[in-house]
N, C-alpha and C positions, 0 to 999 in steps of 0.2 A: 257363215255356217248356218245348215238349217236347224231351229231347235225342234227338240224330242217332241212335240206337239203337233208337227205340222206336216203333210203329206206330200210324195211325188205318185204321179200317175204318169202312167206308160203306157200308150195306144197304140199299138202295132195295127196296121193299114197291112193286111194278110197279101202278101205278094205286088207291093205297089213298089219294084223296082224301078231305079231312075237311069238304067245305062248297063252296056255289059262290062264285067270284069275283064281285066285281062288274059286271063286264062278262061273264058267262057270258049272260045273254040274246044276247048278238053272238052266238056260239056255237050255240046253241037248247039251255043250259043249265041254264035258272032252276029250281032246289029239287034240284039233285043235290047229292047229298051219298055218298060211295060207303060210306064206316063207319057214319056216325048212319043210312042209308036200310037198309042190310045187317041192322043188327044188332036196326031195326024189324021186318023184316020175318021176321025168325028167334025175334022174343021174346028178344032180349039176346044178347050175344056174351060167352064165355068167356074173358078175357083179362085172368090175375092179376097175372103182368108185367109186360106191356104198361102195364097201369093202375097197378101202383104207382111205374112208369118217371114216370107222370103224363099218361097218352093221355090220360084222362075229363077233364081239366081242359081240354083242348083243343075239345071241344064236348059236345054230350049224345049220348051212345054209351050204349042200354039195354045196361045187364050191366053196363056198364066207369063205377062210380060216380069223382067226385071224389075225391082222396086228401087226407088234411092233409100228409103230408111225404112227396113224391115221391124217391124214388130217384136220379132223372135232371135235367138240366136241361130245360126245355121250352117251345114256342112251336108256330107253325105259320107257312109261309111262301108268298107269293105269288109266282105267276110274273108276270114282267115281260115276257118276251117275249110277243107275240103267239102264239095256237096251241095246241094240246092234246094233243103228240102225243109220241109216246115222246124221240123227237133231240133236240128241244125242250125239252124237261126237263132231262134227263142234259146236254144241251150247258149247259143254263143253271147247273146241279148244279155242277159245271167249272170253270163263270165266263167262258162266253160267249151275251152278251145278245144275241136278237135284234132287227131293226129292222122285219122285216118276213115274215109268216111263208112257210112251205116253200108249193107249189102244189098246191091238193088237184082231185079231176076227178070230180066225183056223177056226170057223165053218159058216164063213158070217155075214155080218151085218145084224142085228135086223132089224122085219117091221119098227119100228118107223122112222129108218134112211131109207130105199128103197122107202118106198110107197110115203111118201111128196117129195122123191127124184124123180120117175119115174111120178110124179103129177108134177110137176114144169117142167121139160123137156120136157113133152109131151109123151112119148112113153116109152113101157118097156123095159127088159134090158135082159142081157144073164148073163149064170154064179152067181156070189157072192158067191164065195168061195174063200177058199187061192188055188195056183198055181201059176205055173212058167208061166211069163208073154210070153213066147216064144212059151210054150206047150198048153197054153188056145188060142192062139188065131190060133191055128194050125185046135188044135179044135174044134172051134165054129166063126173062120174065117170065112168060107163059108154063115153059116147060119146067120150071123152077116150080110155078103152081100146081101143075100135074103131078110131080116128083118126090116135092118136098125136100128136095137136092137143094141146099146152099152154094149160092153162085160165087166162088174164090176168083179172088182176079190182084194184080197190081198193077203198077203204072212205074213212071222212069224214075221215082220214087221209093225210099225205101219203108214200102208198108206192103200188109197183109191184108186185104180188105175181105169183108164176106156181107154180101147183101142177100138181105132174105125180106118176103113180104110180110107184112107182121100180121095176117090172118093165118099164115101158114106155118109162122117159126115166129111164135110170141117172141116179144124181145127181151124180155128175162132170158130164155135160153138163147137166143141170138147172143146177149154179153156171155153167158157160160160159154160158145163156141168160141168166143175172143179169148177167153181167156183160158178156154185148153192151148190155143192157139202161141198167146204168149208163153205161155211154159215152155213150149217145144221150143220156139223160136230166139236160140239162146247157141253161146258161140259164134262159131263161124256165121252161122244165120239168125243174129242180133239184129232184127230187122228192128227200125226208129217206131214205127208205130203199127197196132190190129188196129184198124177200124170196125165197126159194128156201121153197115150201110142200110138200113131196114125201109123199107117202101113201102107205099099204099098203093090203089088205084085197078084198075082193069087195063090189060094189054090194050098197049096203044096211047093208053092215060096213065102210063105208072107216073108216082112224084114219091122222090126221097124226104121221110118224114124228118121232125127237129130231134127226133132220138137217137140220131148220132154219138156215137162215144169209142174215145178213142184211147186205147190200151198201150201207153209209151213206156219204153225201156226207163228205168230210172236212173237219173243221171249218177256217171260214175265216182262224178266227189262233191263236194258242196257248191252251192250255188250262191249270190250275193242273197237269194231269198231265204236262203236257210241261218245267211248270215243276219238278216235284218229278224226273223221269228225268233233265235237263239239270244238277239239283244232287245228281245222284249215289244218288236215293230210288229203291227198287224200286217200281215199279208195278204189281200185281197184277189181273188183270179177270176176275171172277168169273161166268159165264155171258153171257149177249149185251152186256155192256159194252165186247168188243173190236171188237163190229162196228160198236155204236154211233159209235165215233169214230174208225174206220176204221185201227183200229191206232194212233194218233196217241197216243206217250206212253205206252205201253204195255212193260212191259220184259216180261211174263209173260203168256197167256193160260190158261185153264182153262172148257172149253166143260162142261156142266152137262144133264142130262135131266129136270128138273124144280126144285121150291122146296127138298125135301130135299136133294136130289143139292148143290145150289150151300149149303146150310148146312154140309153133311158139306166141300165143299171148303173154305169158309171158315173153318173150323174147323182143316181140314189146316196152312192158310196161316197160323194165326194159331199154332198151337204149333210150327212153324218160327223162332219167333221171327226171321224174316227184317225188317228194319227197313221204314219207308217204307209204302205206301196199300195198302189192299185194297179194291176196289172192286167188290161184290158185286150183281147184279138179283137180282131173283127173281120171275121171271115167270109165272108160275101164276095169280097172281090177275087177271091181267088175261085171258091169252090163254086158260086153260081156265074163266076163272067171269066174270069181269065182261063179255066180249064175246058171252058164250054166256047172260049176262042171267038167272044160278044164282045164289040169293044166299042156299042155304043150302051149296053147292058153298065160296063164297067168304068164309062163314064158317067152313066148317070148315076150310082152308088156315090162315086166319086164328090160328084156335085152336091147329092145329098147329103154326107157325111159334113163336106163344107158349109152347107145353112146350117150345121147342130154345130159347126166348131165355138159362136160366141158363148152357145151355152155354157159348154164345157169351158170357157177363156174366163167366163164370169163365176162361175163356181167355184174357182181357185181363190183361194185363200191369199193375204198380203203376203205368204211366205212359200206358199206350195212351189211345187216344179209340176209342168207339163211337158214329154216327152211324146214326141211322133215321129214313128220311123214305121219299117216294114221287116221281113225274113226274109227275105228271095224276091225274086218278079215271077210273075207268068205272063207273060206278053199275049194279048189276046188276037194280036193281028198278025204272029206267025203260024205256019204248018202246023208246031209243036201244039198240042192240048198240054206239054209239061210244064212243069217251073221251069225259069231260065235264073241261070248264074250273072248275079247283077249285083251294081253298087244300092245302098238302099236312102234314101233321105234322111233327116236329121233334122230336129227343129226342135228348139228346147223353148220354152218360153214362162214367163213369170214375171209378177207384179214390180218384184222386188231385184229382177236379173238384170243385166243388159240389152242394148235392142242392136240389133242387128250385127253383134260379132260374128266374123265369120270363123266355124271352125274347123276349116278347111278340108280336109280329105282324111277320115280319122283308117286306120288301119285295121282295127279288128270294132267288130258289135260291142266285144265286152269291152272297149271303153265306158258305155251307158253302165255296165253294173260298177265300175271301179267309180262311176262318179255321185252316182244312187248313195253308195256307201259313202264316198267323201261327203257328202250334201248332209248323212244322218250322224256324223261323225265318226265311222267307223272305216277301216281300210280291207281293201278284198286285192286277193294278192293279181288276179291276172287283169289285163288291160291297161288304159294309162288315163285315171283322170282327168276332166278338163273343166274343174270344176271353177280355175282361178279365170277362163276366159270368159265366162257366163256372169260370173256374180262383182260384183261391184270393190 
């Protein structure tokens, strides 16, 4: 049992799927795989930690061979909620299942949602349709500039996004249009997240700035994080983890500009020795290489995350847990710029755990919350603990 002193930390690897689910054809998923397709397509991936943690055991990753004696414990795990989308994951990560998924819109959102939208804001909009947030505003960047039309758009995703230049539509009022936005988008159209996409540059050179922020529905019951703030655990939220769950549970936030920026803070937080969760994304691989469909981009994040994993190995305390998994894939080497429906990795590791148990094929994400909680003493009712395979 862990005592009340000592920390788990949680690194979510933002869409580093390891295989498709069974039900990914529902999806239009079948053969994504975002590590084993990544690391085909680059001639192997370099990852000496990662792999003696025990990644390679987890499927066929060229570069990242099998180990005889992993370092780490290891598995890989399904999602059980329907959906493949960032909320969805991290809620499920948590230890909230869902029944049925967020609402996505390929063809634009409906008058009902645009026009009280474009009525409340003042001014109308560009775009409303699905695209890549990189290729629309390349797009209608310019005339965005001319306009001062806020570019609406989604993806196969259930979000609202609105990108604006931030010479044209400060980002103060860019979060006020997020969040006339979330008001509306309630009921039937509970979409999982607004984004605020705001941009610098001159047509031809736009680049999305680090003021991203993201407006997510709040989850509908408690989450293992609310569980551990309510018994007195610090809760820590390491880059877009606080938007994810809408502050819910959250004793501390730390917003992050990148995969390094959020290891450099994790790292802050873990020689703080402050007790209680650290709960870190790291969204790079998803938002700059797997949705932009780079998948030598998204190996070399990759690689680089793995020269920072001893830091983070050494930082932990004689008693802490380290936790590495992901929320979905986005396979960088299909058609799709989407996430794909995938199993996600598993690798627990600690001074004081076991090395190399395998833990097989767990069933839903929130086993990680039901076992967060076995670890700090406390139980959360959905998931299945596997805390007795880990610990000694």
């Amino acid at each position: 049992m862990l005592q009340k002193d000592k920390k788990v930390v949680i690194i979510v690897l933002d869409s580093a799927g390891i295989g498709a689910l069974p039900d990914a054809a529902k999806y239009g998923d079948s053969g994504s795989n975002t590590l084993g397709n990544t690391a085909r397509a680059v001639g192997g991936l370099k990852l000496p930690h990662l792999g003696q943690m025990g990644l390679g055991r987890l499927a066929d990753i060229t570069g990242v061979p099998p180990v005889d004696n992993p370092t780490a414990c290891y598995g890989k795990m399904a999602e059980l909620s329907p959906g493949k989308d960032t909320t969805t994951g991290h809620w499920e990560i948590a230890g909230i299942i869902l029944d049925r998924p967020f609402p996505v819109y390929p063809q634009g959102f409906p008058p009902e949602i645009i026009e009280p939208f474009k009525k409340r804001i003042g001014r109308d909009i560009l775009g409303n349709r699905a695209a890549s947030g990189t290729a629309i505003i390349e797009e209608l960047g310019e005339k965005h500039m001319q306009t001062g039309r806020p570019i609406v758009y989604t993806s196969a995703d259930s979000v609202f996004q609105i990108a604006a230049h931030e010479e044209v539509i400060p980002v103060e009022e860019l979060y006020r249009m997020c969040k006339i936005a979330r008001e509306l988008l309630t009921g039937e159209h509970a979409v999982g997240r607004v984004i605020a996409r705001p941009f610098a540059g001159s047509p031809g050179a736009f680049k999305r700035t680090a003021n991203r922020h993201d407006f997510s529905l709040a989850p509908p019951r408690p989450t293992v994080l609310e569980l551990l703030q309510k018994n007195g655990r610090e809760v820590a939220a390491v880059g877009k983890i606080n938007d994810i769950f809408a502050g819910r549970g959250i004793t501390k936030s730390i917003h992050t500009t990148g995969n390094m920026d959020g290891v450099d803070k994790t790292l802050q937080l873990m020689r703080q020795k402050v007790p209680g969760l650290i709960f870190t994304n790291l969204v790079d691989f998803d938002q700059q290489y797997g949705h932009r469909n780079d998948p030598r981009g998204y190996a070399a994040a990759l690689e680089e995350f793995d020269r920072r994993l001893p830091e983070i190995t050494n930082a932990l305390g004689p008693e802490d847990v380290l936790f590495i998994t992901a929320d979905h894939g986005c396979d960088p080497t299909t058609p799709s710029t989407d996430h794909s429906r995938e199993f996600v990795p598993l690798l627990v590791y600690g001074r004081g755990l076991k090395k190399g148990a395998d833990l097989g094929t767990r069933a839903s994400f929130s086993d990680v919350a039901a076992t967060v909680a076995d670890l700090f003493g406390l139980v959360f009712p959905a998931g299945k603990a596997f805390t007795g395979a880990i610990t000694s």
